[in-house]
N, C-alpha and C positions, 0 to 999 in steps of 0.2 A: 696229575695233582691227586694229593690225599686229602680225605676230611680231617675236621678234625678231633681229636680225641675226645669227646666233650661228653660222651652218652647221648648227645640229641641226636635224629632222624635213624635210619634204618640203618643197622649193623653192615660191615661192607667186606666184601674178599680183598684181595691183595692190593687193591687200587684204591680202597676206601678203609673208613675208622670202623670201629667197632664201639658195642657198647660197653660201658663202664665196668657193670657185673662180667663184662668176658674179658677184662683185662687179667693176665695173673701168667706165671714162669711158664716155665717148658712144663708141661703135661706126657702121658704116655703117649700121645701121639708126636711127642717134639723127638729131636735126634738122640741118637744110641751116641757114645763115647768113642765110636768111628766115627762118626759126624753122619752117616746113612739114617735116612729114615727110619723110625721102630711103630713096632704095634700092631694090632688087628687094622687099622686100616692104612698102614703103609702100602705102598707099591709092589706088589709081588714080585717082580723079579729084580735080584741081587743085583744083578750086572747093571740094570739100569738104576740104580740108586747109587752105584759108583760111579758110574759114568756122571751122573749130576754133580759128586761132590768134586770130582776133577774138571770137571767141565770149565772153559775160561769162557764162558756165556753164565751171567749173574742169575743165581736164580734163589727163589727159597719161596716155603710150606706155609702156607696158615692152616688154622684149622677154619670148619666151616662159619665161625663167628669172627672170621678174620684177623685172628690175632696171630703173630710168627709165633712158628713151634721147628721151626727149621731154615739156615741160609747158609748158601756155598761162601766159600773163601772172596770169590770172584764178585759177589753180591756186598761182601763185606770191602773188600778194596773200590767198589766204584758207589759205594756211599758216605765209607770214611765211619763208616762205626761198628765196635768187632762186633763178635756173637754175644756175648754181654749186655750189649747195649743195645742189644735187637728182638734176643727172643722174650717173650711177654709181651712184646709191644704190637700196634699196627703198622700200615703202611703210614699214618698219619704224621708220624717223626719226619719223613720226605717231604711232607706237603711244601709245596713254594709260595699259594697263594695265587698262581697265573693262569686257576681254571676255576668254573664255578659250579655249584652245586649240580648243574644240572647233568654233565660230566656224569658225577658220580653217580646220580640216581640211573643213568642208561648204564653206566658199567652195570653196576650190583641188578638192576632189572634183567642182562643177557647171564653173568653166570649164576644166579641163582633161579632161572628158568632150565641151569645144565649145560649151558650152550659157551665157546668160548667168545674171548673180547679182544683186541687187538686197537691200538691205541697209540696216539705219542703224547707223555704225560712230560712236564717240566718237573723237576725235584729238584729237590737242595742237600747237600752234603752238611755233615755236621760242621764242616768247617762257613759254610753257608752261601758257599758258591753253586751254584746254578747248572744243572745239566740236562739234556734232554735224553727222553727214554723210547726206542720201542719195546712198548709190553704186548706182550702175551699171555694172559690169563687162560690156564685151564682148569674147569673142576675135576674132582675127584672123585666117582658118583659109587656111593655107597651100594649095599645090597637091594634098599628101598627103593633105587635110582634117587635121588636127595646126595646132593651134594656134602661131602666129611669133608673134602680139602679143597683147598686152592692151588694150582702151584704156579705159579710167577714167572716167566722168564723177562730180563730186562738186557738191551742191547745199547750201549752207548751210542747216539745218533750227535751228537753235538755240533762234529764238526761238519757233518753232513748236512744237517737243520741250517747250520750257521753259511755252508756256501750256497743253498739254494734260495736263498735268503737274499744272499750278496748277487746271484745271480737274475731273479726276480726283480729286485729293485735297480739294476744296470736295465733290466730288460724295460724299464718302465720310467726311468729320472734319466738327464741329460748327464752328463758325465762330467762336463765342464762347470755347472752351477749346480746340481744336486736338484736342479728344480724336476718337476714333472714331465714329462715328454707329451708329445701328440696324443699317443696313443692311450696314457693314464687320463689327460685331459679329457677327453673325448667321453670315460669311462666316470671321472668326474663331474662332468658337462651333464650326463643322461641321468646319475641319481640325484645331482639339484634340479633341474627339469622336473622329475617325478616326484620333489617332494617339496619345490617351489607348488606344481600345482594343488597338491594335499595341504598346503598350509597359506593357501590364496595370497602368496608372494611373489613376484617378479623377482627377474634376473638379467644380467647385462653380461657382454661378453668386448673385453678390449683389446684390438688386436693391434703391436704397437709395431714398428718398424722403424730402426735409428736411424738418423740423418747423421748422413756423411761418413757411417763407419769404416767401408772400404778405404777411404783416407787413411787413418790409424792405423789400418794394416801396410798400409802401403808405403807408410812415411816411417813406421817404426815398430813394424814385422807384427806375426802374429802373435807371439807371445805376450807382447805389449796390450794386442788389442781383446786376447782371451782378459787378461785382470781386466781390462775395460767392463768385459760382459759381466764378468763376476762383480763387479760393482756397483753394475746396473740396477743384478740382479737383487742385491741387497737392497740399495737404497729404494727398488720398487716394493719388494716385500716390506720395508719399513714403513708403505704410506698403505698399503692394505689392511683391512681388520683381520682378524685370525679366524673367521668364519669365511674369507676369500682365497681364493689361489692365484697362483703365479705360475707360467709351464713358459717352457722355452723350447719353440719348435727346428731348432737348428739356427745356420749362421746367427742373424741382429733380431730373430724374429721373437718378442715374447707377448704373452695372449695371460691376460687376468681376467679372473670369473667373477663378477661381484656378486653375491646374495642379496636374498632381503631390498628389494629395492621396489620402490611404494610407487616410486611415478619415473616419468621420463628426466625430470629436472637433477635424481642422484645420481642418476647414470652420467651424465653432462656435467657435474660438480668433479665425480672422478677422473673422469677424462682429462679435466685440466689441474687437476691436483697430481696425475701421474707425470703429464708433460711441466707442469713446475718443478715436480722434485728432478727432473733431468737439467734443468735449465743450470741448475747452480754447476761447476766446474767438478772436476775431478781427479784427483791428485794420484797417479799411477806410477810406480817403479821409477819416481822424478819427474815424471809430465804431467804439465796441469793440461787438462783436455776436456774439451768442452762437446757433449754431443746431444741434440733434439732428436726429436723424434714424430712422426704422424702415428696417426690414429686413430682407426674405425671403431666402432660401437655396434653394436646388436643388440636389440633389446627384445624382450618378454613380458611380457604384461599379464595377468589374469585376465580370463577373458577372450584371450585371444587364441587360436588353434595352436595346439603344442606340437613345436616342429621336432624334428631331427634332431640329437648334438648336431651332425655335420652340417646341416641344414645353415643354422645361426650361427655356426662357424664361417660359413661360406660368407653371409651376410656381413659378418666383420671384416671380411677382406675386402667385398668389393665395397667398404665403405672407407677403406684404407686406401684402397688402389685412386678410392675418389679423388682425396686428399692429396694421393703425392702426381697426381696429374692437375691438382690445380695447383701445385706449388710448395707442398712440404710444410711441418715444422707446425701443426695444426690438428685440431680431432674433425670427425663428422660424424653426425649420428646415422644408420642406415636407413633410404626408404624407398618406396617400392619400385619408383625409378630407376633407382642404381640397378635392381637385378634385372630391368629389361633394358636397361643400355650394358648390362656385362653379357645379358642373353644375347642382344641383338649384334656387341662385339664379336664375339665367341662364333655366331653364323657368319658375319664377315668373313673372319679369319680362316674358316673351313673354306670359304668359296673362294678367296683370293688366290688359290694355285688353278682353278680349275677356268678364270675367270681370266687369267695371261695365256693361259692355253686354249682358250674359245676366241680368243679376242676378244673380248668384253668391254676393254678400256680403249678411250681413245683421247686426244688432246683438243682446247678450245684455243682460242687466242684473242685477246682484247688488247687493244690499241692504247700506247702511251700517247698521252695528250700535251706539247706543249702549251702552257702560260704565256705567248705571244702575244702580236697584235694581232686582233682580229677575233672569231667566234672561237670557244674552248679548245672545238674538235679539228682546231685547223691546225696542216703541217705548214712549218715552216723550219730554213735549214737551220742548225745549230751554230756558233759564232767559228768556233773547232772542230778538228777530226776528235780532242781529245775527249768532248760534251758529247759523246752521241746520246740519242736518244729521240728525234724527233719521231723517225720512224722504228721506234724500237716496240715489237710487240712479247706481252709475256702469257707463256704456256702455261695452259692447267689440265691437270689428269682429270677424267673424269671416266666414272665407272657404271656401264646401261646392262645394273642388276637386274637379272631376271625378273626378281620379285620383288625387290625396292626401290627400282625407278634407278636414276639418275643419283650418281651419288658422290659426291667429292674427293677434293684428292687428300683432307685432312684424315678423312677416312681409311681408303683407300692405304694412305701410309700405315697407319694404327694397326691396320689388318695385316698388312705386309712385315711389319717389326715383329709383332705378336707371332707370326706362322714362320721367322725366318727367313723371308723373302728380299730384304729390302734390298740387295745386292741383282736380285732378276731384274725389281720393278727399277734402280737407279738406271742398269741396262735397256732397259726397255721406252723408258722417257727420254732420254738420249737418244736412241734409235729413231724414234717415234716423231720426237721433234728434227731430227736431220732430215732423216725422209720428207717428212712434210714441207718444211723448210727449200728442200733443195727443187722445190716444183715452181717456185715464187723467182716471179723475174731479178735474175745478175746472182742468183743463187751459187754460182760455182766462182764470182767474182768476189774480190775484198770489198768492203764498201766504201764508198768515198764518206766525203761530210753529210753528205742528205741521203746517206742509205739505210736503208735496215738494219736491224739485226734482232734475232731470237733471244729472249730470255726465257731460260728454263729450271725454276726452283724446284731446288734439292732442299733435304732437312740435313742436318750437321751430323746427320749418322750415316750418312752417305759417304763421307771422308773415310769410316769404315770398311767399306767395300773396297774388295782388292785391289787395287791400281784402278782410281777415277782416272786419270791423266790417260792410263791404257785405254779405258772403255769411253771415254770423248776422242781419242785418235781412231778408234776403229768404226765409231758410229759416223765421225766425219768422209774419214775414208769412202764405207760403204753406200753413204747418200750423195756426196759427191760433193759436197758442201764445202764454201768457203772458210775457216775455220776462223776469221774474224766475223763473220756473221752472228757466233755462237757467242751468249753471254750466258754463265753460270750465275746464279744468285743463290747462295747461302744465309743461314740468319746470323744477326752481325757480332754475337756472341763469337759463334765459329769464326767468321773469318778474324774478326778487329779483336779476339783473345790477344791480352796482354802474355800470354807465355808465347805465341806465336808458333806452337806446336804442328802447325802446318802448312807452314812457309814453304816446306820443301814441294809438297804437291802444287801449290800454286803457282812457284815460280815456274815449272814444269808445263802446268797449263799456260802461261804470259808467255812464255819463249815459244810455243806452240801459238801464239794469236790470238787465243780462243781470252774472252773477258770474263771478268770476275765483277760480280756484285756483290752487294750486300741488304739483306732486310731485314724488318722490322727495326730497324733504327730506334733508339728512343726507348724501347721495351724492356730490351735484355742488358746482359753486364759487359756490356762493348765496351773498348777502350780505345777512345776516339785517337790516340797518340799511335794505335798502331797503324793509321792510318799513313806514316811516316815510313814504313816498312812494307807496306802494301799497296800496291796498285789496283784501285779498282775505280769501274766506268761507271758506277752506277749506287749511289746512295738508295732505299727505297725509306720512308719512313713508315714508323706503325701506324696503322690502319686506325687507333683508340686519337691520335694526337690528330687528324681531321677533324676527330668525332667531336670534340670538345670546340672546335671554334665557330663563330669566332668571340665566343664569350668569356674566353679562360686569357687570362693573361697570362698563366706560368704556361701554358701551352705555346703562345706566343713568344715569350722568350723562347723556349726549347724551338721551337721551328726557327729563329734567325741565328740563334747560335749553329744549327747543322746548316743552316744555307752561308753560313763562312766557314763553317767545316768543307762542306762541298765543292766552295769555291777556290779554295785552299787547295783540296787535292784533284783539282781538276776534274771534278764527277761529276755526275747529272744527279740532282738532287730530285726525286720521284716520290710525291705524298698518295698514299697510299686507301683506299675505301672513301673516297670523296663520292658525296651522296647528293650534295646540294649546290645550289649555283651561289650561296652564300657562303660556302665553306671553299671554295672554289675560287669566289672572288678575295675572300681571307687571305688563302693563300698566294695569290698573284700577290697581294697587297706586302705580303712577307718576305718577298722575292723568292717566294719557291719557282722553278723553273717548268716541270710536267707535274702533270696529275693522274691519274689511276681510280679507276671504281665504278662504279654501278653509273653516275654521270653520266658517263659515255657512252652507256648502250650495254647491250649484250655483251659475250664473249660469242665468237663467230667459228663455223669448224674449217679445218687448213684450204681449204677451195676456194672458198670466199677471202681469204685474205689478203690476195691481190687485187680484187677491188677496192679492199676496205684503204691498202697504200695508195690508191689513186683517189683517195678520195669519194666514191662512190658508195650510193645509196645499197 
């Protein structure tokens, strides 16, 4: 940048204006009629004042009050104004406007101290288009040492400026929305932090994650589901103020910064002002498509210790992760809970390889109770082979952590999915349960009507593991076990799925003997009609529809509608966390058939459970 011609501030060499009194034509110091330097304080040798004027590197002379008194051909074609319209004048004809004073006063400060300056200045062409410069300023330093001349070399950088530019901002915006990335984020995140706390402002951080978008790709390519993203991303920039940001951290994932926020209550205002603007449809390449979204919160307050960017980052996730573990389609604000249940997961998940290879884990088993005549806990035979259940007991993993006790198998799974595992531990409780299984009297026998059998819950990502149907024939195999002993329970989503997507493995296990259950009943998005298509011995109901009775009527319908579902498909209907001898009699009264829960006692380990079948204390 040049100043401008105005006569105010300090006179400037090649890079700056001049003052008024030193505007005025070519002088004896301007060029000879070769176009070469002339004068007592021209450049002494010939050769190099030729070389300047053929030179295709732009250059030209001022004198010491920085006015042109000399410019190459090449200085003339990359500014677009000949020698005419050049010498008398300053650099200031250039000026663009896209630097500021302060520029100028460090240039003219280094070469009128003698010294040169090097720089990239923006200039403008006569035609008034825009170029970028590297300069070179060097003085001319008289006899006195005091600078006579300037002389200027300028390099066209334009298009160079112009790709590290393009390069720069790829290295820093998503490519697909133009939004910010991680890593600008982040870079974002630390200078509102630092000037949140200078100006005793709070800040919130929303980490959002779309529901259901892997569908979109999946039903109608990527292509489809990119304009998705880019639509997102607009219509979420449209609900932010322009003091907020919006960054897109890869796949569904996008994270906005809000500023300026006074108390907890705006953070929690945006929150669900972002998940409304998702809410309305979306009109893409001909598909209207509708996608939600979860959403964690972070927040900052004055007052409070100023963390990390990554820090409060972190805090947005695991209040996101909160969210889509209780269910999706929701925000949550973060609190300090969540970071010692994501700490306390996080150790889980470290120990859980080290914890199948110590033996750490081992199985309990509690007694299904039929609803008979007589006391709760009494067995009596079932009416069919095809009702079992009297003597049906169901397995739980449990996990004797070194350092946190006794710990469940909700657990236990959580840490096993997390670390990649779940395909060891599905192996492993299978094992676990045959072995133990096959120690229990008529173990290697099928059962008749009044016999056992093991139930052993799996979660529906178990179906994932490479041939269940394989690792149940080889766990049977190797314990010696009856393989009608064995009953699988799934939750009923899995098995009673209206697409029926895993008919194949289950008929696999049914022509093999081995039964199939189903639980939580009542909970998930089962579809009681597939029960038409599927064989199973064993209904379980969710644990929440005991809890409610016996005061809940809509509980009560749902529990006689599944006890003629049950009866229907020939099942054993099993109500599930029955706690009380009223909830208990509820269910007799409903015609539920067994009962399950904390009622009956303990859960007992595999040695004791031949007692527990005879009946004994």
């Amino acid at each position: 940048m040049v100043a401008e011609e105005s006569g105010e501030g300090r006179p400037g060499g090649p890079g700056g204006g001049a003052p008024a009194e030193a505007r005025r034509g070519p002088t004896e110091g301007g060029p000879t009629e070769e176009g070469a330097p002339a004068g007592g304080d021209a450049p002494p040798a010939a050769a190099l004042a030729a070389g300047l004027v053929a030179s295709p590197v732009a250059a030209f002379l001022t004198d010491a009050a920085g006015v042109i008194v000399w410019a190459n051909a090449a200085f003339e074609r990359q500014c677009g104004h000949d020698r005419a319209g050049l010498l008398g004048r300053t650099p200031a004809l250039l000026r663009s406007g896209r630097h500021g004073p302060e520029v100028y006063a460090e240039l003219w400060a280094t070469i009128a101290a003698g010294r040169s300056w090097r720089g990239l200045l923006v200039n403008r062409r006569r035609d008034g288009t825009e170029y970028t410069v590297r300069q070179a300023i060097t003085p001319v330093l008289g006899a006195e040492g005091r600078p006579t001349h300037h002389l200027a070399l300028h390099e066209d950088v334009t298009d160079e400026v112009a790709v590290a530019a393009r390069t720069a901002h790829e290295a820093t915006h998503d490519a697909l929305t133009d939004l910010p990335n991680r890593r600008l984020f982040l870079e974002l995140l630390g200078r509102e932090l630092t000037r949140a706390r200078r100006h005793g402002a709070g800040l919130a951080v929303h980490f959002l994650d779309l529901d259901h978008f892997k569908e979109v790709n999946d039903a109608l390519g990527h292509a489809t589901g990119d304009a998705l993203l880019v639509a997102v991303a607009r219509r979420l920039e449209a609900t932010l103020r322009a003091s907020d940001a919006l960054a897109r951290f890869g796949g569904d994932e996008l994270v906005a910064l809000q500023t300026d926020v006074a108390a907890a209550g705006d953070a929690q205002v945006l929150a669900q002002k972002l998940l409304d603007a998702l809410a309305a449809p979306f009109v893409v390449e001909g598909h209207t498509l509708r996608t939600g979204a979860s959403l964690g919160v972070a927040l900052w307050l004055p007052g409070a210790p100023l963390p990390q960017p990554e820090a409060l980052l972190e805090q947005a996730d695991q209040a996101l992760y909160h969210v889509k573990r209780a269910g999706r389609g929701t925000w949550a604000l973060h609190d300090p809970g969540m970071t010692r249940r994501m700490s306390r997961r996080a150790s889980l998940s470290r120990d859980v390889d080290g914890a199948l290879a110590r033996g750490e884990l081992g199985l309990v088993f509690r007694l299904v109770a039929p609803l008979g005549q007589g006391p709760p806990g009494a067995i009596s035979p079932p009416a069919d082979d095809a009702a079992p259940g009297p003597h049906m007991l169901d397995a739980a993993a449990r996990w004797r952590h070194p350092g946190l006790g006794e710990l469940g198998e909700r657990e236990l799974e959580a840490a096993a999915v997390e670390r990649g595992l779940l395909g060891r531990l599905v192996a492993w409780q299978l094992d676990a349960a045959c072995l133990a299984a096959a120690r229990w009297p008529g173990a290697r026998d099928e059962p008749g009507p009044a016999g056992w059998r093991v139930c052993v819950p799996l979660s529906g990502l178990a179906l994932g593991a490479t041939g269940l149907d394989l690792l149940v024939e080889r766990a049977l195999a190797e314990a010696g076990l009856a393989p009608g002993r064995l009953v699988l329970s799934l939750p009923d989503a899995t098995v009673l799925s209206p697409r029926g997507e895993h008919a194949p493995t289950f008929a696999r296990l049914a022509s093999a003997g081995v039964g199939l259950a189903a639980h939580g009943v009542g909970a998930g998005a089962a579809s009681l009609l597939a029960l038409r298509r599927v064989h199973l011995v064993r209904l379980t109901l969710a644990s929440d529809l005991a809890a409610t009775l016996p005061d809940d009527p809509l509980a009560d319908a749902l529990v006689r509608a599944f006890v003629a579902a049950a009866v229907g498909a020939r099942a054993l209907l099993v109500a599930d966390g029955v706690e009380s001898d009223a909830q208990r009699d509820a269910l007799r009264a409903l015609g539920v058939p067994a009962v399950a829960g904390p009622l009956l006692g303990p859960a007992v380990p595999p040695e004791d459970v031949p007692a527990l079948l005879l009946g004994q204390p």
